[in-house]
C-alpha atoms as an extended CHARMM CRD file, in Angstrom:
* protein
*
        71  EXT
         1         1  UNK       CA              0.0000000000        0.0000000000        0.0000000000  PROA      1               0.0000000000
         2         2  UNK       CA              1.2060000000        3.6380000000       -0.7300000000  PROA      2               0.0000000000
         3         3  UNK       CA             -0.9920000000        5.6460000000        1.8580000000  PROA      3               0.0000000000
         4         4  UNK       CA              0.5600000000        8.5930000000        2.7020000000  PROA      4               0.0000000000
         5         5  UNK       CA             -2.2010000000        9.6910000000        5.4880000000  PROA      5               0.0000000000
         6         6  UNK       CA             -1.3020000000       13.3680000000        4.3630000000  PROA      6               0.0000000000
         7         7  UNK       CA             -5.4920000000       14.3360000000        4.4320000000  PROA      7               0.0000000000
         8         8  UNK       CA             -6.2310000000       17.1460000000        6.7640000000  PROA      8               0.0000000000
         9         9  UNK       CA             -9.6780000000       16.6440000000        8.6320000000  PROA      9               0.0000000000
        10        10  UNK       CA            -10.7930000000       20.2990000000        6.7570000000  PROA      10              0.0000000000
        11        11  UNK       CA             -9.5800000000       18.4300000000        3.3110000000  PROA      11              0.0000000000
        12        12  UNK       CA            -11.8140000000       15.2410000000        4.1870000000  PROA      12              0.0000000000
        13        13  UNK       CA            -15.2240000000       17.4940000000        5.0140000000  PROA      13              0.0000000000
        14        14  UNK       CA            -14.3380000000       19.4890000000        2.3610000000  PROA      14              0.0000000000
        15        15  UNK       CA            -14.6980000000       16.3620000000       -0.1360000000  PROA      15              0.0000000000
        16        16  UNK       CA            -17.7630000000       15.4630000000        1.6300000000  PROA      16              0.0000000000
        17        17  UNK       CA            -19.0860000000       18.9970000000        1.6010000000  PROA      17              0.0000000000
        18        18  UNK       CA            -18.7800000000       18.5010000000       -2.4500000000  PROA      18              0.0000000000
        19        19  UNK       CA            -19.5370000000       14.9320000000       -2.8600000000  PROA      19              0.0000000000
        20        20  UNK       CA            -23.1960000000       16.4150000000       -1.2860000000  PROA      20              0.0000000000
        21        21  UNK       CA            -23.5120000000       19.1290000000       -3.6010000000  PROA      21              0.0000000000
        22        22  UNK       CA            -22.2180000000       17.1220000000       -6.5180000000  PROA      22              0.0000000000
        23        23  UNK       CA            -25.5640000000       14.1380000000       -5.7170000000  PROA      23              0.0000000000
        24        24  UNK       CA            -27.8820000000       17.2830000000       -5.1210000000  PROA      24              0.0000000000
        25        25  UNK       CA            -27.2020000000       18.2400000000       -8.3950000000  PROA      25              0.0000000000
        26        26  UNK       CA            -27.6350000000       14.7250000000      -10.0470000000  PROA      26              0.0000000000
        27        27  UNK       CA            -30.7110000000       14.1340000000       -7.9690000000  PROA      27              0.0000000000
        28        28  UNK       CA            -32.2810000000       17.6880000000       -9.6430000000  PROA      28              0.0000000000
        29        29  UNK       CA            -31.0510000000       16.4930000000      -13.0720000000  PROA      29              0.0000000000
        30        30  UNK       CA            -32.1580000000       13.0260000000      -12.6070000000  PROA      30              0.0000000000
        31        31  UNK       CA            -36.1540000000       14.5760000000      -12.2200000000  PROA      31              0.0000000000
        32        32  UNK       CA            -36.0230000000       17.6830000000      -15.0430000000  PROA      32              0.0000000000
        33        33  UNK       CA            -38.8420000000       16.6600000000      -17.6770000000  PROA      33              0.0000000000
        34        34  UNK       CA            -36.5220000000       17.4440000000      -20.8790000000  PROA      34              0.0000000000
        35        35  UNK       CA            -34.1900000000       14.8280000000      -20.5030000000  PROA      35              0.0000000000
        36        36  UNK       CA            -34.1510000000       11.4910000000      -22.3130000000  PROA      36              0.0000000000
        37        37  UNK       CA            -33.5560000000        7.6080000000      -20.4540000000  PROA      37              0.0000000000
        38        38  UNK       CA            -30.3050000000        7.3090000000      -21.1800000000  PROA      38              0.0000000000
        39        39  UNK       CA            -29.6970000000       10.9090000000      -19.3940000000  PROA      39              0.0000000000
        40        40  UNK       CA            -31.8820000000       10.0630000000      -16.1130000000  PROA      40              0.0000000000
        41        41  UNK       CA            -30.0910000000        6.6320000000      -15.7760000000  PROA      41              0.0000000000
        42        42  UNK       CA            -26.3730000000        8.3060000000      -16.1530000000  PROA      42              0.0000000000
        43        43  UNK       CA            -27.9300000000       10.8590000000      -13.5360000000  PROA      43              0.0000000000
        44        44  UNK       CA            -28.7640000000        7.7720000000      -11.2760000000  PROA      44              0.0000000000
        45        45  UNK       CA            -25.7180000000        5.8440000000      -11.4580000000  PROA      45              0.0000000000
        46        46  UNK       CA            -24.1070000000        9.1320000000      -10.0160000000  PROA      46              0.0000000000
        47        47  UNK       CA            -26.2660000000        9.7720000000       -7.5560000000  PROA      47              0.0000000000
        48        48  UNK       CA            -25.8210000000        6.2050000000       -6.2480000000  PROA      48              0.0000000000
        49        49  UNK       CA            -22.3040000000        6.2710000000       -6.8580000000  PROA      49              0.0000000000
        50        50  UNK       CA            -22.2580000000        9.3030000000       -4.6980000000  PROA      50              0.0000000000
        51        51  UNK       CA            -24.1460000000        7.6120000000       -2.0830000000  PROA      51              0.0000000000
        52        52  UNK       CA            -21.3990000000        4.9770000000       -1.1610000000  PROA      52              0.0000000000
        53        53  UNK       CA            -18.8850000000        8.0490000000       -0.9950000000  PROA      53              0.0000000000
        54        54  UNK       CA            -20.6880000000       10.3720000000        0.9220000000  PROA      54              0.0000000000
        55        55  UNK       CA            -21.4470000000        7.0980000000        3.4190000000  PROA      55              0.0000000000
        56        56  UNK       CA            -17.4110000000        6.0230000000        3.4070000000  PROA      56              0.0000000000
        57        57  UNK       CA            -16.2800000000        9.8510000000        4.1050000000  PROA      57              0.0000000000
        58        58  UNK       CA            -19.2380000000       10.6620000000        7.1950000000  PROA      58              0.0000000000
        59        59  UNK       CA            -17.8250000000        6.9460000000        8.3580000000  PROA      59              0.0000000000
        60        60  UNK       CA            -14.2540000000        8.4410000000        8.5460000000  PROA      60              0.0000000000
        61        61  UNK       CA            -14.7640000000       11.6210000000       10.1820000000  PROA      61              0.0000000000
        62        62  UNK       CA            -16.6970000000        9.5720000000       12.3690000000  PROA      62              0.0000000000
        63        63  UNK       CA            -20.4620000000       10.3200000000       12.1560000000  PROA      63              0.0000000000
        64        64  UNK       CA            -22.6860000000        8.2040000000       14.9680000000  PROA      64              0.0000000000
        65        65  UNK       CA            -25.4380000000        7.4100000000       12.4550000000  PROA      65              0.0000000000
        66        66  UNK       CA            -23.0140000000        5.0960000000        9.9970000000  PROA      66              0.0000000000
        67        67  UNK       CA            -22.5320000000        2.2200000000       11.5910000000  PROA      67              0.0000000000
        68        68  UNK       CA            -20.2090000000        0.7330000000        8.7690000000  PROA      68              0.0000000000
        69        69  UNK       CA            -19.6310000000        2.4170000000        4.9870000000  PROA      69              0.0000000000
        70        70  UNK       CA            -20.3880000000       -1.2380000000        3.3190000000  PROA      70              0.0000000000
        71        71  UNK       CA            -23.4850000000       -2.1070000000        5.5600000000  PROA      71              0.0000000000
């Protein structure tokens, strides 16, 4: 492993801070009425996507309601 545990705490809510922002936005895009399938389901895999990383990062700076990121 190459870790170099170089994150600052500010650095890891940062990320989390826009990993939020970054799902809001999918989840807005995901429901506009102009967009096609293919569009919403892109949309969706992000969002989702976003989910486990927003989950992982609120596990690390230790947040009482996530138990465990893979659960």
């Amino acid at each position: 492993m190459n870790y170099t545990y170089s994150r600052t705490w500010e650095e890891i809510e940062e990320m989390l801070e826009r990993a939020e922002r970054k799902q809001n936005m999918h989840f807005t895009k995901m429901h506009e009425k102009h967009i096609n399938k293919h569009e919403v389901i892109a949309h969706m895999r992000n969002y989702k996507a976003l989910e486990g990383v927003i989950k992982a990062l609120k596990w690390t700076l230790g947040d009482k309601d996530v138990e465990h990121p893979l659960v």
